[in-house]
Structures are given as C-alpha cells and as structure tokens.
C-alpha positions as CSV (number, residue, x, y, z in Angstrom):
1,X,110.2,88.3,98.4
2,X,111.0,89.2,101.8
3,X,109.1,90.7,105.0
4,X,110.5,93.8,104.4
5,X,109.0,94.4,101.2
6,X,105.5,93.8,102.9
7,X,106.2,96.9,105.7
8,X,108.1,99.0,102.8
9,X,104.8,99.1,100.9
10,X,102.3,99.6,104.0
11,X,104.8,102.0,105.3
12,X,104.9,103.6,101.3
13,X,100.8,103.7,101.2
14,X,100.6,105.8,104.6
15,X,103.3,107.9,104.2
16,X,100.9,109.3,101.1
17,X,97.7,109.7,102.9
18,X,97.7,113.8,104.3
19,X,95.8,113.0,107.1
20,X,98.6,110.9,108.5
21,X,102.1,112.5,109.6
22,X,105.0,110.5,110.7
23,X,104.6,109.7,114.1
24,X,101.0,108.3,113.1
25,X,103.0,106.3,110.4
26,X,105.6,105.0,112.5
27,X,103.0,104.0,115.4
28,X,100.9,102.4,112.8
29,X,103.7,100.1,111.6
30,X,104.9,99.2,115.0
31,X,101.2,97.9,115.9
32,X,101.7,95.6,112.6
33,X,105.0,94.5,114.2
34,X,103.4,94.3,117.5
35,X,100.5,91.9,116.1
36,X,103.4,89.0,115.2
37,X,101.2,88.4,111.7
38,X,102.7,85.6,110.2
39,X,103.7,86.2,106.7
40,X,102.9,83.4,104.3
41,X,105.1,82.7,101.0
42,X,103.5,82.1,97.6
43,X,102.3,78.9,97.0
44,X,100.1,77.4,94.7
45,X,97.1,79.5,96.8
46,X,98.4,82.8,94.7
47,X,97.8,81.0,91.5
48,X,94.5,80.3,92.1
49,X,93.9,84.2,92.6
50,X,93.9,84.8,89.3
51,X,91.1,82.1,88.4
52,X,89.8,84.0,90.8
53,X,90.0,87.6,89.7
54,X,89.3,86.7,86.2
55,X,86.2,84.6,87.0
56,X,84.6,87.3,89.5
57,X,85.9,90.2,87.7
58,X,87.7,91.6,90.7
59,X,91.5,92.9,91.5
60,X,94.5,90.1,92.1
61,X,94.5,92.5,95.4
62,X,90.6,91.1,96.5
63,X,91.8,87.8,94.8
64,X,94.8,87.2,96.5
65,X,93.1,86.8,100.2
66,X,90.4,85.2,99.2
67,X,92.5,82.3,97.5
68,X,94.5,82.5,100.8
69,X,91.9,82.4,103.2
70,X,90.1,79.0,101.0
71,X,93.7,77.4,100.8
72,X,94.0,77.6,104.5
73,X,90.3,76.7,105.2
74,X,89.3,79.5,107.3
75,X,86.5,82.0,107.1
76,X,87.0,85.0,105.0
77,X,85.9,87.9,106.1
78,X,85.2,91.6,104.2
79,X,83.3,94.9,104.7
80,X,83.4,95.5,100.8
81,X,79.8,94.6,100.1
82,X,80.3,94.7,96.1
83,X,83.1,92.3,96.4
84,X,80.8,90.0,98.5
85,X,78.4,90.1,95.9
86,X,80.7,89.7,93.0
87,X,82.3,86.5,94.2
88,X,79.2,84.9,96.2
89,X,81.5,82.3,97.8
90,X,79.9,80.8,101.1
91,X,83.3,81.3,102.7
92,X,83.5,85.2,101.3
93,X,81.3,87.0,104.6
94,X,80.6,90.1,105.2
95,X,81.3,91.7,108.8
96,X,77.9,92.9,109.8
97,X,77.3,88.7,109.9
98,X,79.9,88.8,112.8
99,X,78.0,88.4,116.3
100,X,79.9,90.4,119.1
C-alpha cells in the first residue's frame, strides 16, 4: 500500500466532517506533510494487532498502534481512557500522566 492511500483516507474522513470546509482540509493535510511522519510498512507488528484486538476486545484501529508502538519499543500514548483500561499494558499511558 502506498503513502497516498494514507492522505487519501485522512483527506476522505475530513472532507466529511461539516464543520470543516476545504481550505481547513487542505491546511490540515499540508501540516501532516509538513510534520515529515515517517510511514512504516506492515510487518509482523500488524499481525500482532489482532492478538491484540481479540484479546482486549478493542478495534484493529486501537490495535494497530499499539502493536506498533510495542514493536518499536516506545511509549504509547492515548487520551481514550476506556481503551487504557481495556488493554492495561504498562506501555498503553494515558496523556494526563504527561508532565509539561
């Protein structure tokens, strides 16, 4: 799958929110171009997404960069507190944990 599928579905998901017009769409998508993300293939991480899912009962979406974020060994960070709760992973942490 290609990079352009990635911004075809962000740029798809605002397009359909009325608060947003197009300029807000098209400045929105530029500050995801502007940010350089580096997009990762699937791997072996996406598999373990759906252990995930199916063992926390939550969505391949929640799954997906949680099993990213453990495959790369970094912290994983959400504001979703009943996904927090659901998975109770030590590397699953809420944002009001984050010191400014």
């Amino acid at each position: 799958m290609n990079h352009l599928y990635y911004f075809t579905e962000v740029s798809n998901a605002l397009r359909y929110n009325s608060e947003l017009g197009e300029k807000d769409v098209v400045q929105a998508i530029q500050n995801l171009i502007d940010l350089q993300l580096k997009i990762v293939g699937i791997d072996k991480w996406f598999l373990k997404s759906i252990s995930l899912a199916y063992n926390h009962g939550i969505t391949i979406y929640d799954s997906a960069y949680i099993a990213l974020g453990l495959s790369l060994h970094a912290p994983i960070y959400t504001a979703d507190e009943k996904l927090e709760k659901k998975v109770q992973l030590s590397d699953v942490i809420h944002i009001r944990q984050v010191k400014t």
